[in-house]
N, CA, C and O atoms as a GROMACS GRO file, in nm:
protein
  308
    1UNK      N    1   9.148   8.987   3.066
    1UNK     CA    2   9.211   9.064   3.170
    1UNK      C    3   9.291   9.177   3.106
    1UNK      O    4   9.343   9.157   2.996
    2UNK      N    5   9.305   9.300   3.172
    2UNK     CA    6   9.343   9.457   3.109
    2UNK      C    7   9.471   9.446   3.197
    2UNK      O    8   9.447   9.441   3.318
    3UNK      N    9   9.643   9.438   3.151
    3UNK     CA   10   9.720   9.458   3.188
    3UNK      C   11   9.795   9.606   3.190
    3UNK      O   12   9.819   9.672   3.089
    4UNK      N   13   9.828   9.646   3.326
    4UNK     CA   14   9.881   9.754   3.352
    4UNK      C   15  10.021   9.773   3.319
    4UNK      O   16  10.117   9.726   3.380
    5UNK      N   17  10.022   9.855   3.207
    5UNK     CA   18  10.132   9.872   3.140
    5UNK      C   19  10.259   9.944   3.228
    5UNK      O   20  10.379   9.918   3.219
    6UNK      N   21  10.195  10.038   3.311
    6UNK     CA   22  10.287  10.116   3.368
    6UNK      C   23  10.333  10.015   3.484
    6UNK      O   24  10.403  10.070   3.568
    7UNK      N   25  10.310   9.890   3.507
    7UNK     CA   26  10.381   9.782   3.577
    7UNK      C   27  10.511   9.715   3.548
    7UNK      O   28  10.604   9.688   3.623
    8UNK      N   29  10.487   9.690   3.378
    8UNK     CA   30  10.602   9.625   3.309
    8UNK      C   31  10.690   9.728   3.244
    8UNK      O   32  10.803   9.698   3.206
    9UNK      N   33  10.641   9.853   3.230
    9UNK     CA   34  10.755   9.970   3.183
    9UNK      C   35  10.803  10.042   3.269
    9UNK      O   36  10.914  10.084   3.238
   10UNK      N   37  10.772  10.070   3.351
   10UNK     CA   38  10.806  10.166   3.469
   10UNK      C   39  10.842  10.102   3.612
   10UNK      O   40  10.762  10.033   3.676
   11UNK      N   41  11.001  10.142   3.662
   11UNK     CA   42  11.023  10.094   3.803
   11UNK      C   43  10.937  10.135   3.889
   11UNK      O   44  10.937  10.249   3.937
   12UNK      N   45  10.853  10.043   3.917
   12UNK     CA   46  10.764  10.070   4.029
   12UNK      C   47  10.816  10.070   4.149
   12UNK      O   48  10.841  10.162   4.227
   13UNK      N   49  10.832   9.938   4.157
   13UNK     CA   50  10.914   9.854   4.305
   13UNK      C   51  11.088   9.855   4.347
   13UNK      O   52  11.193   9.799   4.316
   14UNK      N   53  11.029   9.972   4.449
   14UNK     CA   54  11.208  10.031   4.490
   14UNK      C   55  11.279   9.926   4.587
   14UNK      O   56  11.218   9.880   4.683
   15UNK      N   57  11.394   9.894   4.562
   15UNK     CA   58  11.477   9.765   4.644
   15UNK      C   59  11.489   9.843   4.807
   15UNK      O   60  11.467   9.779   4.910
   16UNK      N   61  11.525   9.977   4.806
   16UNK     CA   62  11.540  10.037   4.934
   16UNK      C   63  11.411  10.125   4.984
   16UNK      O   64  11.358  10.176   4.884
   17UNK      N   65  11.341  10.162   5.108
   17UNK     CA   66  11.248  10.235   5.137
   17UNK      C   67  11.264  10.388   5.224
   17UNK      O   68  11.287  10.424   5.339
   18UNK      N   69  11.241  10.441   5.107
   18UNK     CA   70  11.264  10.605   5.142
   18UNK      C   71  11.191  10.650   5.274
   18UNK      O   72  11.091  10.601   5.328
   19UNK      N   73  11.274  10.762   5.315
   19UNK     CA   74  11.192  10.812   5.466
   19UNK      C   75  11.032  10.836   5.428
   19UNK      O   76  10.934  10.818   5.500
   20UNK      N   77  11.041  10.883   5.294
   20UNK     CA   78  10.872  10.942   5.273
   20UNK      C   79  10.788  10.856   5.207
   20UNK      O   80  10.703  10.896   5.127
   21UNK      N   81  10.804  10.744   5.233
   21UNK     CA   82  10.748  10.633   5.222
   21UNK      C   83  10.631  10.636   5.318
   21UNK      O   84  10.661  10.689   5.425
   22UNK      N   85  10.481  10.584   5.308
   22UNK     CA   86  10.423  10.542   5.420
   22UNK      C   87  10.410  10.394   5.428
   22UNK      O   88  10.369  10.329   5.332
   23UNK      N   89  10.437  10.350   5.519
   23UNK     CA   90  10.397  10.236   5.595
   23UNK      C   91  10.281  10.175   5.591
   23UNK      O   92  10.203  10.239   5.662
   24UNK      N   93  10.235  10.093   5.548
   24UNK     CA   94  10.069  10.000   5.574
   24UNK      C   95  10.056   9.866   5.690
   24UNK      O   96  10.126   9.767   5.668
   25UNK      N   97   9.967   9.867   5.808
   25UNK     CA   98   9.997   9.769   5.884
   25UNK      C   99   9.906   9.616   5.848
   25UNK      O  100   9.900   9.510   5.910
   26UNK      N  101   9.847   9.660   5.724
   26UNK     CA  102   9.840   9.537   5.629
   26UNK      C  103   9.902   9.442   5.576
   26UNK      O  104   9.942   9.460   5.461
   27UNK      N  105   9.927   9.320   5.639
   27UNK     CA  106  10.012   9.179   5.548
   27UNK      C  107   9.976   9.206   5.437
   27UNK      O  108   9.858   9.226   5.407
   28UNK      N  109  10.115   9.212   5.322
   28UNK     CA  110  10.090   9.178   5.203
   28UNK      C  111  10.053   9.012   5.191
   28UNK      O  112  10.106   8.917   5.248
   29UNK      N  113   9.959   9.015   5.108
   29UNK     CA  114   9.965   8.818   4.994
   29UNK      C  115   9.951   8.859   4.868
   29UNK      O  116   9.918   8.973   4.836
   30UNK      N  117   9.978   8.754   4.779
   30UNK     CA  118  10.010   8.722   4.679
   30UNK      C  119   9.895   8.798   4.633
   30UNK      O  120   9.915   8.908   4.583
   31UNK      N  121   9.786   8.756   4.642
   31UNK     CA  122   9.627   8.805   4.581
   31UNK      C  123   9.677   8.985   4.617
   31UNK      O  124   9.686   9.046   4.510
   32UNK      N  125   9.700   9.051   4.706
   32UNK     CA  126   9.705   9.200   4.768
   32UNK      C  127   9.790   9.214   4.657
   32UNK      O  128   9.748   9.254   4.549
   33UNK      N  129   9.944   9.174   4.682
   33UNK     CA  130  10.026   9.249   4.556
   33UNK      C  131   9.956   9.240   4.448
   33UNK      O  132   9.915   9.351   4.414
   34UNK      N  133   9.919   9.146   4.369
   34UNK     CA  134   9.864   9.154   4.249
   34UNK      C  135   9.740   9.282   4.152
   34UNK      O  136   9.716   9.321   4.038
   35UNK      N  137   9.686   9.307   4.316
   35UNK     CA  138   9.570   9.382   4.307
   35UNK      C  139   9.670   9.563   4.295
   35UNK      O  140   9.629   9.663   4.237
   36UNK      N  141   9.787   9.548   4.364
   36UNK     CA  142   9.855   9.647   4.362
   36UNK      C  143   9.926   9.699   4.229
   36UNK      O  144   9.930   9.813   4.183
   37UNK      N  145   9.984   9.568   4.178
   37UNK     CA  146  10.061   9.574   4.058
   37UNK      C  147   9.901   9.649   3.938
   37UNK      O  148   9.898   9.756   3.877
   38UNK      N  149   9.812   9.558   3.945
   38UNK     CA  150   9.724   9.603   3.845
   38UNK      C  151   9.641   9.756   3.830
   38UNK      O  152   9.589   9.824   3.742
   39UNK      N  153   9.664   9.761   3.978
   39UNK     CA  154   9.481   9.904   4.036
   39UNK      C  155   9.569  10.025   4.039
   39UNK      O  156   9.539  10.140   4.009
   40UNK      N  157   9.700   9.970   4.088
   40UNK     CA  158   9.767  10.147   4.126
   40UNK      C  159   9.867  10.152   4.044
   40UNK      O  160   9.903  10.064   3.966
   41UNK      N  161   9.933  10.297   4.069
   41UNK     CA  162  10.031  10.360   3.997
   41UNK      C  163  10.141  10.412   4.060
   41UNK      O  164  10.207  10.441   3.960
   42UNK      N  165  10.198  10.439   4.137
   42UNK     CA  166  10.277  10.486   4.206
   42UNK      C  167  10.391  10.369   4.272
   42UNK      O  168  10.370  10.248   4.286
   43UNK      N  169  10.513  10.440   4.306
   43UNK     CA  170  10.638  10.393   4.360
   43UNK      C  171  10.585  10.314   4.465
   43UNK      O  172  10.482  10.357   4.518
   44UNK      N  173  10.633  10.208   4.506
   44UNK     CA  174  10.614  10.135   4.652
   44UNK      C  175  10.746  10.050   4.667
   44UNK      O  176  10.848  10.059   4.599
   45UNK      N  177  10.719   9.964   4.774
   45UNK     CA  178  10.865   9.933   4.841
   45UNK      C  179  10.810   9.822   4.912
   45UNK      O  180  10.696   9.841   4.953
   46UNK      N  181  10.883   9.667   4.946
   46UNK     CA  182  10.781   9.504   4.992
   46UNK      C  183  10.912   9.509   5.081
   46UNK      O  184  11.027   9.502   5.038
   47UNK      N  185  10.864   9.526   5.240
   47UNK     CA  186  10.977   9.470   5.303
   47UNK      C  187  10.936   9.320   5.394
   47UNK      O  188  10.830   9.256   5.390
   48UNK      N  189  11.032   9.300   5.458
   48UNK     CA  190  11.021   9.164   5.579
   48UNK      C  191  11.059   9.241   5.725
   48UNK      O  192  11.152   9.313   5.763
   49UNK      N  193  10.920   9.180   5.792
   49UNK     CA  194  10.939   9.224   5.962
   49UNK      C  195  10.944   9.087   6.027
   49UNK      O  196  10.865   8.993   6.028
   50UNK      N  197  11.037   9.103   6.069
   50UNK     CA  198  11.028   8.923   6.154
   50UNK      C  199  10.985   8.944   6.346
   50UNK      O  200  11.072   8.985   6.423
   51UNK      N  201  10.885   8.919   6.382
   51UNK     CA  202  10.813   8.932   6.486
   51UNK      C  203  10.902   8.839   6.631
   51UNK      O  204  10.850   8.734   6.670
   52UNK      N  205  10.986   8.870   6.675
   52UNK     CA  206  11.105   8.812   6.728
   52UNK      C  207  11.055   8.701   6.807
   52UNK      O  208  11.103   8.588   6.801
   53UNK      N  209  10.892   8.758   6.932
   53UNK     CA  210  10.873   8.664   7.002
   53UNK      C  211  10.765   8.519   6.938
   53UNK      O  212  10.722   8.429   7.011
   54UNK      N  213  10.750   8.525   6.846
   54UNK     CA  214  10.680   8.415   6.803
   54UNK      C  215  10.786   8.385   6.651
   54UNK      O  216  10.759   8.275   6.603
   55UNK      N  217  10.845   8.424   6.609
   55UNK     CA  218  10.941   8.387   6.501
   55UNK      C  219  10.879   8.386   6.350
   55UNK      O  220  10.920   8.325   6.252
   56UNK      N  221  10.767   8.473   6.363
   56UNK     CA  222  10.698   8.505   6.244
   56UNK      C  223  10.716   8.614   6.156
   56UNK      O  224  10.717   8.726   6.206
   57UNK      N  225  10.731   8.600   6.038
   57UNK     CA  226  10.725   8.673   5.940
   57UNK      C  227  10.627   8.764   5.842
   57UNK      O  228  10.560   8.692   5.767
   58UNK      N  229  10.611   8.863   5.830
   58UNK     CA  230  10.516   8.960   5.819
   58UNK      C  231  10.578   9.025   5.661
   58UNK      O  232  10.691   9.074   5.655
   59UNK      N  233  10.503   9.018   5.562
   59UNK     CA  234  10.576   9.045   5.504
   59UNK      C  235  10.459   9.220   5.486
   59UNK      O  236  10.340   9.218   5.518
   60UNK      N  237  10.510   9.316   5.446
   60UNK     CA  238  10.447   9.456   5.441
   60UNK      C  239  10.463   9.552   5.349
   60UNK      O  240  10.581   9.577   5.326
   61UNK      N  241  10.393   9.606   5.296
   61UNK     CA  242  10.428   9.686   5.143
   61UNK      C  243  10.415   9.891   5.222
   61UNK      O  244  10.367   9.945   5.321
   62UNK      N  245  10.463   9.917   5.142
   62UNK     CA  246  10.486  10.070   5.194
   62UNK      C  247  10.465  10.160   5.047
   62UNK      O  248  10.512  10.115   4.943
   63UNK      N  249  10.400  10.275   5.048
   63UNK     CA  250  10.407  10.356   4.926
   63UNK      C  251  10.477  10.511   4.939
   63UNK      O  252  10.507  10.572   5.042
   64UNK      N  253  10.492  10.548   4.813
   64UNK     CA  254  10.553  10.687   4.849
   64UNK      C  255  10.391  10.776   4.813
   64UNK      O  256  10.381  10.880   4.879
   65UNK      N  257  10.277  10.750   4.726
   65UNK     CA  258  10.129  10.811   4.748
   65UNK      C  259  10.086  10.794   4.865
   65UNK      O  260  10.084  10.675   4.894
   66UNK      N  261  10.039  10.884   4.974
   66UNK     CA  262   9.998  10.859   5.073
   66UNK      C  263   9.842  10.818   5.082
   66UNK      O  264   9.767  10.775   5.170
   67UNK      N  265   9.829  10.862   4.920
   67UNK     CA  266   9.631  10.828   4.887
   67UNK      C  267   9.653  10.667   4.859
   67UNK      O  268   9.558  10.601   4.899
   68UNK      N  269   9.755  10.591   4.800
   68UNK     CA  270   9.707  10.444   4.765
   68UNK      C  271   9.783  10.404   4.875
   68UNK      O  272   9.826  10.296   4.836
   69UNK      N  273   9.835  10.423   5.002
   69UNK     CA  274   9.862  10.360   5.110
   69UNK      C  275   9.707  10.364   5.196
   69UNK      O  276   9.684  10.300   5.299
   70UNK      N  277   9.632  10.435   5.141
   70UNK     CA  278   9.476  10.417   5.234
   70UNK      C  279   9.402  10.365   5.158
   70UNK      O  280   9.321  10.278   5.190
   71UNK      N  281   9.417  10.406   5.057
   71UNK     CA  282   9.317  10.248   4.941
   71UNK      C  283   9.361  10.127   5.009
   71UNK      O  284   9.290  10.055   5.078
   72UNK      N  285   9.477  10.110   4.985
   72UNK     CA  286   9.559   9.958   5.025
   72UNK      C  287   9.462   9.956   5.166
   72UNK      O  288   9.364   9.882   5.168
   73UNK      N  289   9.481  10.003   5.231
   73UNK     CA  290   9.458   9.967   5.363
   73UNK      C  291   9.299   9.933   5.400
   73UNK      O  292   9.256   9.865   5.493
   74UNK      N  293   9.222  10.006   5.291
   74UNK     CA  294   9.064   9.989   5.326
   74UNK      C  295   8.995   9.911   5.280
   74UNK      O  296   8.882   9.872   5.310
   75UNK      N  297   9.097   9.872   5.163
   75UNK     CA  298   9.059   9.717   5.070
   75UNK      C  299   9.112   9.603   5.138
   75UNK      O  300   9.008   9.538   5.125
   76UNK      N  301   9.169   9.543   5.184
   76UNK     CA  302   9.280   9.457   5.255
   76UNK      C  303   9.279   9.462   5.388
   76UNK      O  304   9.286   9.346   5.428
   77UNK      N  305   9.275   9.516   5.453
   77UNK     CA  306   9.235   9.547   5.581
   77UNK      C  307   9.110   9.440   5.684
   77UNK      O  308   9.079   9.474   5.798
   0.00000   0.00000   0.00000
């Protein structure tokens, strides 16, 4: 396996999500992040949406590339 260096050297994953962030209406999982950490390059941001009337949790990744927020989405999707 080829580890992506710019994962373990570089802040990828921002604690807060900027306005120019895009949004993906793709559930992140474990398998999705992974594929994220390894395939792409760019800033992103993992938040929690809690779905009030069923009490579910959604968890959702957001990027500041607006090109690997549509990869994400066409792979995963």
């Amino acid at each position: 396996m080829k580890i992506n260096i710019d994962t373990w050297t570089n802040g990828r994953e921002v604690s807060f999500c900027p306005k120019h962030f895009i949004s993906t209406s793709t559930e992140l999982t474990e398998e999705s992040k992974f594929w994220v950490l390894e395939r792409l390059r760019g800033r992103y941001h993992i938040s929690m949406l809690t779905v009030s009337n069923i009490f579910h949790h959604q968890v959702n990744i957001h990027f500041e590339d607006p090109q690997e927020a549509v990869l994400y989405e066409l792979t995963w999707s």
